[in-house]
N, C-alpha and C positions, 0 to 999 in steps of 0.2 A: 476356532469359532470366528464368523467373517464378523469385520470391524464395520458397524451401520454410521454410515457417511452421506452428510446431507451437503451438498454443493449451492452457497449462496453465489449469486452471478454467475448461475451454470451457463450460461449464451456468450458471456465473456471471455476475453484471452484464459485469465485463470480458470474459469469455469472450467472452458473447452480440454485443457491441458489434464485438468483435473478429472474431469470421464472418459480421457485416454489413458490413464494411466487403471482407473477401474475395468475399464474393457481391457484392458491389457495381465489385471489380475482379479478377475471375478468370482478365484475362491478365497479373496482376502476381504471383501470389501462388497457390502449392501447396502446401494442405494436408498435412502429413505426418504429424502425429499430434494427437488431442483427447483431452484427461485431465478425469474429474471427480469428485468426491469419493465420492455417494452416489446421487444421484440417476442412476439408470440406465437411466431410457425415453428421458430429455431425451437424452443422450449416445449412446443408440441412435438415436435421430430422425435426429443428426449422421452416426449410421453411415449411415444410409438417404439421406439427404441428396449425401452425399460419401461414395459407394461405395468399399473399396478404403484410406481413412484408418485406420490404425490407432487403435483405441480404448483405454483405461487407465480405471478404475475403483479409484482408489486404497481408497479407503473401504467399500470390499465385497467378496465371496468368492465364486469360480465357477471352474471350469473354464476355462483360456484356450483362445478359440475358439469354444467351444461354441455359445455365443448373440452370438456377431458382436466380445466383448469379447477383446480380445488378450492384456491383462494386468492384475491383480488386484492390489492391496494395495501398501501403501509400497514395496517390494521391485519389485514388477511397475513402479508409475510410474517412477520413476528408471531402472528398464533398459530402458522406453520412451523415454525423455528421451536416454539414451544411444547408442540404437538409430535414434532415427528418421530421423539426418541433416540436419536442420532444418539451415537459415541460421541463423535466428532465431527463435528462442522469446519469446511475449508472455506474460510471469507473472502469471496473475489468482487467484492461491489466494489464498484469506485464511487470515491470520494467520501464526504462529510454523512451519505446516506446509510452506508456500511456500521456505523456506531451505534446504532440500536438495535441491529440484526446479532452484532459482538455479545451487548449486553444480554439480549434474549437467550441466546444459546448457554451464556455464562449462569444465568438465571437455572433452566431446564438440566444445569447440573452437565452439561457438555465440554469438551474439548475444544478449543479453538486456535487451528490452522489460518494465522493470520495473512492475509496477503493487503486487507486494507490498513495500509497505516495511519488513516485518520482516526480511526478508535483509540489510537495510543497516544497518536496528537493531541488530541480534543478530550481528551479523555484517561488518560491513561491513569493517573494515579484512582480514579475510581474503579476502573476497568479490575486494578490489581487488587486492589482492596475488594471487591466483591467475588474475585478468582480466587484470592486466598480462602473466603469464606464458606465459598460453596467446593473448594479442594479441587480444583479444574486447572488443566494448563493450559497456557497463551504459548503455544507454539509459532515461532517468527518462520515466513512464509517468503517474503521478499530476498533473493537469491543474498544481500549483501548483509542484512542480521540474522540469516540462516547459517551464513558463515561465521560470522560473529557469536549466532548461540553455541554454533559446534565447538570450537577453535574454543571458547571459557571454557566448558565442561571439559574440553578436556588438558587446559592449563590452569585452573583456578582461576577465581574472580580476581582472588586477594594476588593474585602473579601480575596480574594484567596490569601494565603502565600508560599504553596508549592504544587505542583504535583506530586503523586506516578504512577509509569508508570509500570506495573505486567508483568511478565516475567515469560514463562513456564520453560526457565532454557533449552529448548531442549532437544536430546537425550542423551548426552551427559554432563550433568550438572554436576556428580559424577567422571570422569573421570580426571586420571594426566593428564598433560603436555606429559608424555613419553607414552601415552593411546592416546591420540589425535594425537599423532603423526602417528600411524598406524589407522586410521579408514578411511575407505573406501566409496564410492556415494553412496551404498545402506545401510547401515550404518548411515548416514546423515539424505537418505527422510523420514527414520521409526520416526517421531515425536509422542513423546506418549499421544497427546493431540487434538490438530487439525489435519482434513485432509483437507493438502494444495497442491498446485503446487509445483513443485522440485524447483524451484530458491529460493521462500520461504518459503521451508521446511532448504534448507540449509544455509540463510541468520538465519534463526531459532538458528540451531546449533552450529551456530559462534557467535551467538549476534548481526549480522549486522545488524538484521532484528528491532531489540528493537536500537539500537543507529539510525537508519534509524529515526526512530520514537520517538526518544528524538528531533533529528532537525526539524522534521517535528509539533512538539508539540510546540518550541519555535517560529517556526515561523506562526502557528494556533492562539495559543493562545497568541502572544505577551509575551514570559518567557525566563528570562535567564537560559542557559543551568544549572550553579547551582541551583536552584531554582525548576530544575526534578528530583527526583531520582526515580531509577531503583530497583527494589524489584524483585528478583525470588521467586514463587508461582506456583507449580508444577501443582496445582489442576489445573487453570485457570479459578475459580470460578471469584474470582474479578479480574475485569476487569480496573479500575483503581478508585487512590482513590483522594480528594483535603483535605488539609489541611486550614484551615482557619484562620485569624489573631487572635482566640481565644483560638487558637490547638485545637479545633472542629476537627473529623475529618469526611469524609462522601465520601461512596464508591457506587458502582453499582457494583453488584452481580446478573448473571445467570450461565444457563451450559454454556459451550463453542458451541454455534451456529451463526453461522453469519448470520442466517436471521433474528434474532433479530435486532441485528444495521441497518441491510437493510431497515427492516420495517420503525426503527422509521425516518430514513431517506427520505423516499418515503413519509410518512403521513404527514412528519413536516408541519407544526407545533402541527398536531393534537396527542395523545396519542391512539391508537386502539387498544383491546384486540388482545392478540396472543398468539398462541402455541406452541410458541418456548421459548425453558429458563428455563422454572419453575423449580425451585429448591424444592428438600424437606432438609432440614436442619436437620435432624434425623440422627445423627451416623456421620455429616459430620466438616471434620477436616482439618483447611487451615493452611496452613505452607509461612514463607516468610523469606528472608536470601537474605543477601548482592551478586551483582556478585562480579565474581572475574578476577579480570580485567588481571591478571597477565596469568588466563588460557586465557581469552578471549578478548586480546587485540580491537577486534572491535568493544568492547563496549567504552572504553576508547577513541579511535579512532574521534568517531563519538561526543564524548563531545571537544573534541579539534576540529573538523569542525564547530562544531556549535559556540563555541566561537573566532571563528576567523570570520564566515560570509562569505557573500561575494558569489564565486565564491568556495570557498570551501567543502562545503556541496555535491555538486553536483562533485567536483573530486574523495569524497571519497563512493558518487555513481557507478560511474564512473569507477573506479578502482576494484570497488567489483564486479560489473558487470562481467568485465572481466576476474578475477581471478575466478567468480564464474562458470564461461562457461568454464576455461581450468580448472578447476576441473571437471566436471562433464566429463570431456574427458579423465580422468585420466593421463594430463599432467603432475601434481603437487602433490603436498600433503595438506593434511587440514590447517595445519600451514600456509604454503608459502600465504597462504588468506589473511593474518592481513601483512605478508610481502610486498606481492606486492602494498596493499591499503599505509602502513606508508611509502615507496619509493617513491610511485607516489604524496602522501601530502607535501613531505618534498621539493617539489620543490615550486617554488612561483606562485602563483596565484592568484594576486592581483585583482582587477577589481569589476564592476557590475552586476549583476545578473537583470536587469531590462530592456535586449535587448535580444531578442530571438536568432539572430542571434553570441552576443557574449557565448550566453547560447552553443549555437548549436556546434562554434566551438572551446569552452573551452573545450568540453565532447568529442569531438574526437583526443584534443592532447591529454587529460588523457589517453585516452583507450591506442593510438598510446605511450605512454611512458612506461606502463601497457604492453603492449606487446613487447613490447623491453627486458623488465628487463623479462619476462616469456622467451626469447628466450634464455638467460644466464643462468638459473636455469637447 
């Protein structure tokens, strides 16, 4: 029986990846709905493509129907998601906007194929407490807690001593303090390893993007934030490692492709041959070295949200977000990124993480105080 698979941020890196792999097995897998944010020829192509799949266009306004798109604007996506019947949904939105498309799916009794890690940032301890209730699995999606979900199941939770969390180090890995001070937006997206979306290409070259994914791991996997450490591994061969109560240690090694982790997401629980990954290990030479917190403040950042909790996690979301968009506007400077985030942390933000709605309007003071301190700079 084919597995009905709804692609959120079908126009996207993950999107894209993710209806390459349904074109690649189309008696595993029926489409039943593709969402995209703005981009609306790419998402029609899909219509044309896959006749008959409902389309969603969150990010823009029309008429449902009219020109092939079914439903429009934040409202329209989510009563897509809700509508469509999916098994499983593979979440490829980026950013802070992906967390109520997570919820919705979770809601409609679906699977969820995570690739946005801000639902589990900003969200997570609700995300699991409502996944528990409606009997759904949060499948990890992102190549390095893919590995990490693997590598538990099959050594035990209760085995696992420590998590190694691999880091391509971004463009910028070699670079002073008084080098990063001048680098520029196009400068930032050229990452020399993955080809990603600009928010995390440039979340990449800060480190936001790996401390995103330290909180997101503690709260996946049930770990305290010391208990992760951060390795840069330029190659981006291994993908993450577990240490075990015996110093065993045991990693998961491919190339850098993300329809690897898609796949084994989509089949779970089953293992199926695939084409993506294969490594030949002939001439091949991995390298790994501590970050450095001093250049890259938002690594350190994000272990201090993580061990505080809470309500936390998701301001230093929040804050990155924001500084991430007037960067790219060429408001600021590359630095001013860790500034604006440790300004907007250093205020209090005490509370729960387990009401959508105090979720909703913790994340719009951050931004709103985030843009204050950006109007003084």
């Amino acid at each position: 029986m084919k597995k009905k698979l709804a692609v959120l941020g079908a126009t996207g890196s993950i999107g894209k990846n993710t209806v390459d792999i349904i074109r690649q097995n189309p008696d595993d897998f029926e489409p039943v709905l593709f969402t995209g944010n703005t981009d609306r020829e790419a998402l029609l192509r899909l219509g044309r493509e896959f006749p008959g799949v409902p389309l969603a266009l969150s990010g823009g306004m029309g008429k449902a129907g009219v020109d092939g798109i079914a439903y429009y604007g934040k409202a329209g996506l989510l009563r897509a998601v809700a509508e469509c019947g999916a098994d499983i949904a593979v979440n490829g939105i980026a950013g802070s906007a992906g967390l109520e498309p997570s919820l919705a799916a979770i809601e409609a009794g679906c699977d969820v194929a995570l690739a946005n890690k801000e639902t589990v940032v900003m969200a997570g301890p609700l995300v699991f407490e409502r996944a528990g209730e409606k009997k759904v699995n949060i499948l990890p999606v992102d190549s390095e807690h893919s590995a990490i979900f693997h590598l538990i199941n099959a050594y035990g939770r209760e085995n696992v001593d420590r998590v190694f969390l691999t880091a391509s180090g971004g463009p910028f890995r070699t670079l002073s303090t008084e080098d990063l001070a001048l680098v520029g937006v196009r400068d930032a997206l050229a990452h020399p390893t993955w080809k990603m979306g600009a928010k995390i290409s440039l979340d990449s070259a800060t480190l936001a993007n790996k401390g995103l994914e330290v909180i997101e791991a503690c709260r996946l996997f049930n770990m305290e934030p010391e208990d992760i450490t951060v390795l840069i591994h330029p190659q981006s061969i291994v993908h993450s490692m577990i240490r075990l109560r015996n110093n065993a240690v045991y990693a998961q090694l491919s190339q850098p492709d993300m329809r690897l982790p898609i796949q084994e997401a989509l089949y779970r629980p089953e293992t199926r041959p695939s084409p993506f990954g294969a490594l030949d290990f002939r001439g091949l030479s991995l390298e790994f070295a501590e970050p450095d917190g001093e250049r890259f403040p938002m690594l350190p950042l994000a272990y201090e949200a993580a061990k505080r909790g809470g309500l936390y996690p998701l301001v230093y979301n929040a804050a990155n977000e924001i500084a991430a968009e007037t960067f790219f506007r060429e408001k600021i400077h590359f630095l001013d990124i860790a500034r604006i985030v440790r300004y907007v942390m250093e205020k209090d933000w005490q509370g729960s993480c387990l009401n959508l709605e105090t979720i909703l309007k913790t994340d719009r003071e951050a931004r709103r105080i985030a843009f204050t301190l950006i109007g003084d700079i």
